[in-house]
C-alpha positions as CSV (number, residue, x, y, z in Angstrom):
1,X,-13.1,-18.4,7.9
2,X,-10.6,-18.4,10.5
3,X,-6.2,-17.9,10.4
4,X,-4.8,-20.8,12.3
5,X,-1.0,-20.8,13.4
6,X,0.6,-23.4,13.1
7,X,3.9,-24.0,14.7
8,X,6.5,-26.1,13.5
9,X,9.8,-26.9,15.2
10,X,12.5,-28.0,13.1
11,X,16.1,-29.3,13.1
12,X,18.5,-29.0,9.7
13,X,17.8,-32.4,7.3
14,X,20.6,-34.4,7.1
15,X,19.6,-37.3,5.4
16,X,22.1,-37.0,2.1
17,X,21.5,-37.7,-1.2
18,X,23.4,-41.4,-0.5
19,X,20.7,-41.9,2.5
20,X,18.5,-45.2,1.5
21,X,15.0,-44.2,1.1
22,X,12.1,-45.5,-1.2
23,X,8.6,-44.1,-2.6
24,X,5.8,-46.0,-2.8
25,X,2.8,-45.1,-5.1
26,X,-0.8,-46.1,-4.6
27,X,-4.0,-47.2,-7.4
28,X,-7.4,-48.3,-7.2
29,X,-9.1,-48.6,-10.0
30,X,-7.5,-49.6,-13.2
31,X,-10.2,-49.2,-15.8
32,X,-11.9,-47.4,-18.0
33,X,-15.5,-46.6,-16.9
34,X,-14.6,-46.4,-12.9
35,X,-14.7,-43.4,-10.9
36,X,-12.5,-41.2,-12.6
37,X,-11.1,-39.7,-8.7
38,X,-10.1,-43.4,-8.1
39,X,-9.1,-44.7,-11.3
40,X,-6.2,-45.1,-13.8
41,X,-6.8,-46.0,-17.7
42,X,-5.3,-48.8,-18.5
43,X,-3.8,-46.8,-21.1
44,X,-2.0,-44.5,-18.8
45,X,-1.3,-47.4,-16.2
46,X,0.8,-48.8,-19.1
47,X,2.1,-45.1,-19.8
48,X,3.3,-45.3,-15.9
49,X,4.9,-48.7,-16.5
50,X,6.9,-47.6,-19.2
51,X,7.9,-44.2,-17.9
52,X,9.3,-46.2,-14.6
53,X,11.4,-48.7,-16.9
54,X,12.5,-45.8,-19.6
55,X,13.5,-43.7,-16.4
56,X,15.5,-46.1,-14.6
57,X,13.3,-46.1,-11.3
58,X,14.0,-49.6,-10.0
59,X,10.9,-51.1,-9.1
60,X,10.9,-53.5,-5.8
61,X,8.8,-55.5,-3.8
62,X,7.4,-53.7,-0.5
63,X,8.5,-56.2,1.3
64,X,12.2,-55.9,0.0
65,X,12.1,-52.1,0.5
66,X,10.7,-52.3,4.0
67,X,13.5,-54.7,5.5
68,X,16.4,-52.9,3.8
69,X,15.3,-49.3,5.4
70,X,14.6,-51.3,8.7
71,X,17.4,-53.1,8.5
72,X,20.0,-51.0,7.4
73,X,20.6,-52.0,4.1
74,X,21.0,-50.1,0.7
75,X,18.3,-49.7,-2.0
76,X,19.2,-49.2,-5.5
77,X,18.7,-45.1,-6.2
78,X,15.2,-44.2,-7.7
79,X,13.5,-47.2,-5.8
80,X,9.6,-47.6,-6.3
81,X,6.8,-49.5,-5.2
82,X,3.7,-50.4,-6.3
83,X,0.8,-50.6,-4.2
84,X,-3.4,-51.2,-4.4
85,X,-6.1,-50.3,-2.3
86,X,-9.3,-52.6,-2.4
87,X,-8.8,-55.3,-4.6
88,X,-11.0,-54.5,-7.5
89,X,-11.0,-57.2,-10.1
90,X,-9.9,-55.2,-13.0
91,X,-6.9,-54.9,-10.6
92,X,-6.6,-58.8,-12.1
93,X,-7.8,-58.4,-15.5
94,X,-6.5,-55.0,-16.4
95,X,-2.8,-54.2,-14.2
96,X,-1.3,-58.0,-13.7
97,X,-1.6,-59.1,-17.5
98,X,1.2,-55.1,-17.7
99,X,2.7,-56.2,-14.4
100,X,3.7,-59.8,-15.3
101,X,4.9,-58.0,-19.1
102,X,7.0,-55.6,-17.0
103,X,7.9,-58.1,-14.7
104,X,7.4,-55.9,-11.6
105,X,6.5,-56.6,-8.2
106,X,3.0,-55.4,-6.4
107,X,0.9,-54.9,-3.3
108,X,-2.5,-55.3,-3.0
109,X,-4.4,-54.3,0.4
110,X,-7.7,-55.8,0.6
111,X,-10.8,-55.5,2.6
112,X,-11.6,-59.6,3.5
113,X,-15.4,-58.7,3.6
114,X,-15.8,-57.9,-0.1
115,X,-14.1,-61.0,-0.9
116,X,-15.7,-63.1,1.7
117,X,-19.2,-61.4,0.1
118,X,-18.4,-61.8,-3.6
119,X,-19.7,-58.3,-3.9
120,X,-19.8,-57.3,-7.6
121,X,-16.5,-55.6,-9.1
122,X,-14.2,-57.5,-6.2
123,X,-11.9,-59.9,-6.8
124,X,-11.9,-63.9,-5.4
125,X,-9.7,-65.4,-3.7
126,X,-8.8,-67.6,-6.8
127,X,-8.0,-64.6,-8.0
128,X,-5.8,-63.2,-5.0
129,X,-4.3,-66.3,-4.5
130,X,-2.8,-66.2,-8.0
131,X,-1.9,-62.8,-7.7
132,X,0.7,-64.3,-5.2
133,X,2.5,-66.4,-8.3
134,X,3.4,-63.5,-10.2
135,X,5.2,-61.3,-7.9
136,X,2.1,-60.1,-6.1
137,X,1.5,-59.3,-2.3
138,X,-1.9,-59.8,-0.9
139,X,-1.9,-57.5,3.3
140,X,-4.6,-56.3,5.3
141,X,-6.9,-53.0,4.4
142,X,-9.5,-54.0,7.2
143,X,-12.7,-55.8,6.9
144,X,-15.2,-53.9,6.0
145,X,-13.4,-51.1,4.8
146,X,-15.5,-48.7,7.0
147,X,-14.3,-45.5,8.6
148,X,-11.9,-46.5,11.6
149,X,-12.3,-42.6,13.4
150,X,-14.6,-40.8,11.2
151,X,-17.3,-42.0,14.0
152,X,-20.0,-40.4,15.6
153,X,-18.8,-41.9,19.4
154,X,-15.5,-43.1,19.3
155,X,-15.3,-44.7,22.7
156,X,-13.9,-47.8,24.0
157,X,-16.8,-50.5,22.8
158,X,-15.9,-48.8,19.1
159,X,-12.1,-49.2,19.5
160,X,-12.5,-53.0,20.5
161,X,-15.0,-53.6,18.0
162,X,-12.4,-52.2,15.7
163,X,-9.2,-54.2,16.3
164,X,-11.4,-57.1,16.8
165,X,-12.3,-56.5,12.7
166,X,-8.3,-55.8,11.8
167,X,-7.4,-59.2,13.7
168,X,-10.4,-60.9,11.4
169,X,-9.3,-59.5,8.4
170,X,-6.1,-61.0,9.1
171,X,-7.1,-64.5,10.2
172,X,-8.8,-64.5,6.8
173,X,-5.8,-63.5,4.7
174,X,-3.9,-66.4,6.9
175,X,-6.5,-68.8,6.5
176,X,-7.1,-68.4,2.5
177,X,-3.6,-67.5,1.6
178,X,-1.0,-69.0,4.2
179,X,-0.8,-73.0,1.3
180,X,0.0,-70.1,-1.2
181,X,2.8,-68.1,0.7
182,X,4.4,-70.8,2.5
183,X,4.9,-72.9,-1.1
184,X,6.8,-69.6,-2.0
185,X,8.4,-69.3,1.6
186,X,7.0,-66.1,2.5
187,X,5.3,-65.4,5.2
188,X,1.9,-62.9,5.0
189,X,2.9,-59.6,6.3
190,X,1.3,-57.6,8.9
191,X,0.4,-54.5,6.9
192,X,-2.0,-52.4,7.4
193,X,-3.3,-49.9,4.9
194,X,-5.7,-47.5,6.7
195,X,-9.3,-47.1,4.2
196,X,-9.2,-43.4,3.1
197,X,-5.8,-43.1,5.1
198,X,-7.5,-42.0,8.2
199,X,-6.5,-43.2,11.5
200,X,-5.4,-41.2,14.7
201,X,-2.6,-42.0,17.3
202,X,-5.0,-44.8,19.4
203,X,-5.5,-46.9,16.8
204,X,-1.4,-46.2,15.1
205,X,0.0,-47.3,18.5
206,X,-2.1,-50.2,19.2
207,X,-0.6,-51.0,15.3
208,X,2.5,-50.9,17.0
209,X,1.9,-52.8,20.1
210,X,0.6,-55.6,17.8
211,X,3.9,-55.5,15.4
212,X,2.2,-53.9,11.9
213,X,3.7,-51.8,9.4
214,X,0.4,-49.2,8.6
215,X,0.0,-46.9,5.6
216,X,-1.9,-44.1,4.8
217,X,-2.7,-41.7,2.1
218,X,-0.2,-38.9,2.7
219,X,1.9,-38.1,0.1
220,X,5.6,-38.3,0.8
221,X,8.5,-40.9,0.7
222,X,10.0,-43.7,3.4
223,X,13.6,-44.0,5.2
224,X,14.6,-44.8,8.8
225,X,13.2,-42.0,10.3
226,X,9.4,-42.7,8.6
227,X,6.5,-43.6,11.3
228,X,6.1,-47.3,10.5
229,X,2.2,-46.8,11.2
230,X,1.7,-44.0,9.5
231,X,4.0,-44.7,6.2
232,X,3.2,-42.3,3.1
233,X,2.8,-43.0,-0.6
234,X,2.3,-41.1,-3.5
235,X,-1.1,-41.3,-4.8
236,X,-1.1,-42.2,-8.9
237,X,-4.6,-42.1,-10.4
238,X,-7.2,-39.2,-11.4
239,X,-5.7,-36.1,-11.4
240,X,-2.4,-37.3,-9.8
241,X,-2.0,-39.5,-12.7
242,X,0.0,-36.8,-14.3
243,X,3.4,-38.1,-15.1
244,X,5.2,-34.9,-15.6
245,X,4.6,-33.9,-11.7
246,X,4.5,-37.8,-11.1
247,X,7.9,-37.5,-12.1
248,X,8.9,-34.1,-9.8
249,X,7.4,-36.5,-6.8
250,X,9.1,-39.7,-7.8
251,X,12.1,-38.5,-7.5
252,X,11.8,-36.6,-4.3
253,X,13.4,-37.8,-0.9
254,X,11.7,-37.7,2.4
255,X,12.2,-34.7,4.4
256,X,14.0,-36.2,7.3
257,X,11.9,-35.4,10.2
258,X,10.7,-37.6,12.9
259,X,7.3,-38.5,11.8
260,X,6.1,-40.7,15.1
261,X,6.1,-36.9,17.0
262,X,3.5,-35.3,15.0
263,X,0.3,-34.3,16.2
264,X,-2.6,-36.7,16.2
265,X,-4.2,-36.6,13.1
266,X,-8.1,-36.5,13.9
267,X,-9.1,-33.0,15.5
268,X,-12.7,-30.9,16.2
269,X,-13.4,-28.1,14.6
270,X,-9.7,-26.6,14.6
271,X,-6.4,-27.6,12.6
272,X,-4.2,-28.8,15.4
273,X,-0.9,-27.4,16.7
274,X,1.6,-28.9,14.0
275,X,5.2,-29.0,15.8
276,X,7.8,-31.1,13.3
277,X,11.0,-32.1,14.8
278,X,13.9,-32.5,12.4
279,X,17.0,-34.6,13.1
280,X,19.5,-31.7,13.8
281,X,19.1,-27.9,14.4
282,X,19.0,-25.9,11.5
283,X,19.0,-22.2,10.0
284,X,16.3,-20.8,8.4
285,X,15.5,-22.3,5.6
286,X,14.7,-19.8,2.4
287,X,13.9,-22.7,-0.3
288,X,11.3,-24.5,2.1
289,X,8.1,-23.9,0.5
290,X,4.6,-25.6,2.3
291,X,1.2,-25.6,0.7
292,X,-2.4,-26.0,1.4
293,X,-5.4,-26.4,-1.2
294,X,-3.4,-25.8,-3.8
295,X,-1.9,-22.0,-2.0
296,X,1.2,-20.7,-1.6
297,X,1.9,-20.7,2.6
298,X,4.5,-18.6,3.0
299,X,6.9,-20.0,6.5
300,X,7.5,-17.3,9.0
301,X,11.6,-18.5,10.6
302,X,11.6,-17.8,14.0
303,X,15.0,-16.1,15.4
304,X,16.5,-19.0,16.3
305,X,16.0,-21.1,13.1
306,X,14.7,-23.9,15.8
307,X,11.0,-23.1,14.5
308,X,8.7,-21.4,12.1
309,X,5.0,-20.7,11.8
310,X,2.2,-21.1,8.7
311,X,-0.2,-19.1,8.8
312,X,-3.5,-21.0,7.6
313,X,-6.5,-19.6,6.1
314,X,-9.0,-22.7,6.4
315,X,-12.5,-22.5,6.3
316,X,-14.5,-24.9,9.5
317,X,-15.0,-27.9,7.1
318,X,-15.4,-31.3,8.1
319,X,-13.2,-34.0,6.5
320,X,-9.9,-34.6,5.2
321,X,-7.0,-31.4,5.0
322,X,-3.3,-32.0,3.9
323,X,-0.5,-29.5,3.6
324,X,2.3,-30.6,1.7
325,X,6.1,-28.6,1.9
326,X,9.2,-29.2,-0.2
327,X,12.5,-28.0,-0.1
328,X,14.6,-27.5,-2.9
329,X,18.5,-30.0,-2.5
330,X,21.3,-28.1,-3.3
331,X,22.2,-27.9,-6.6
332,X,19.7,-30.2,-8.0
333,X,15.9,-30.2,-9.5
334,X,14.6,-33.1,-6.8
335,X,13.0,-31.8,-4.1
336,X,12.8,-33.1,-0.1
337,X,9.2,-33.6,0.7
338,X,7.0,-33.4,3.3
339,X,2.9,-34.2,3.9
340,X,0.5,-33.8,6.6
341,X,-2.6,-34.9,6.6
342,X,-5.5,-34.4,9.2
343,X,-9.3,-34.7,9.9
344,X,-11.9,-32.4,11.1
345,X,-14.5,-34.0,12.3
346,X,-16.9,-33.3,15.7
């Protein structure tokens, strides 16, 4: 084991409790006899359905909630979305009968090559294109749903074979499902939902340069100053499926830092240098409280309240790490919150 320092510099949050800003939450499986780390009974899917409408959380269409925050433009308070990753079919038989009942709008990211396979458990595009009809969103989760950077040589043949396979993936959607948007004049969105939520800063810029919005895995919520390839969302199923701390993160803002400057997320054997920039300098900040593996990590201010430090007891383990700090708003129970997450590998 090894104690890592990581440095964070900061600037106070002023995003108010007025500021427009939405949470997204993401599912897999919703099923029964699935994985249970990936899945969501259909029991408690309708439980998280309910608890949204009992609660007033104001669920709206991704598309909706990404052009208001883009654009300027107010979202009702408690706004949520609801997102997919993979397009399992009991997406179709066991969520859209409860979605269509609720009447509530839906993503689902799909990986073209399971469709274009059949491979058991998937859905068809039948079945994806009438996903479209009842509120539903059908974007881009690659084509093969392989690891983009968890690659033994990741050199320039690999990075061009890679946006070669996210350009596919999106011809396909075009070409299967452009009849079905255009009858319902929309257009199919360049989104991007990263498989596992791992990407690293090549791959988020050249997302950019190519005009998608990309999400990953990291808990957290969206407003202006989000990184529109790198966008959070709250995962919902296995243990997360919890509603009482579902609740506690559904009703948390973004901390309003400037995502786009953080470090690149794929690192060797060492947690890399975190330095977080908020929007204006601050003082220290007692009720900002950061977390790794489920630990306390206590923030060290500096002097000048422009910067703390965490110190990190992490063992040298390949995969996925995530650190995860809230801060209390004044005078309330709703939290600001904040996620990181990184990968070790050599």
């Amino acid at each position: 084991m090894r104690v890592v320092l990581i440095t964070l510099v900061l600037m106070l949050p002023t995003m108010s409790m007025s500021d427009s800003y939405f949470n997204a939450l993401v599912y897999h499986h919703v099923a029964d006899n699935t994985p249970p780390s990936t899945s969501i009974s259909v029991a408690q899917f309708e439980n998280h359905l309910r608890f949204l409408k009992e609660n007033d959380f104001k669920v709206v269409s991704l598309d909706e909630a990404l052009n208001a925050i883009q654009n300027g433009t107010k979202l009702p308070e408690k706004a949520v979305a609801i997102t997919f990753d993979d397009a399992f079919e009991n997406i179709y038989q066991n969520a859209l009968p409860l979605l269509i009942e609720y009447d509530y709008p839906f993503t689902v990211f799909t990986a073209t090559d399971s469709v274009d396979r059949q491979f058991k458990d998937m859905m068809s595009w039948d079945q994806l294109r009438d996903l479209l009809k009842h509120k539903g969103t059908v974007a881009n989760h690659s084509r093969f749903h392989e690891y983009m950077v968890r690659v033994d040589k990741n050199d320039k043949s690999h990075f061009q074979t890679l946006t070669k396979n996210i350009q596919f993936a999106q011809n396909r959607l075009q070409e299967e499902l452009a009849e079905t948007y255009s009858k319902q004049k929309r257009e199919l969105p360049k989104w991007m939902a990263y498989p596992y939520g791992e990407y690293n800063n090549q791959l988020k810029n050249w997302l950019k340069q190519e005009n998608y919005i990309a999400f990953g895995q990291q808990s957290g919520g969206i407003f202006s100053g989000s990184d529109f390839q790198a966008l959070p969302r709250f995962p919902a199923a296995g243990i997360y499926s919890n509603l009482k701390t579902l609740k506690t993160k559904l009703e948390s803002r973004p901390l309003p830092v400037n995502y786009s400057l953080l470090p690149n997320p794929v690192t060797s054997k060492n947690s890399p240098d975190i330095t977080v920039y908020w929007q204006q300098a601050r003082q220290a900040a007692p009720s900002l409280n950061c977390f790794y593996n489920g630990e306390v990590v206590t923030p060290k201010h500096s002097d000048d309240g422009k910067s703390f430090q965490l110190p990190m007891i992490k063992t040298n383990q390949t995969g996925r790490h995530r650190i995860n700090c809230t801060e209390r708003f004044p005078s309330t129970n709703r939290y600001y919150w904040f996620s990181y997450q990184w990968l070790v590998w050599p």
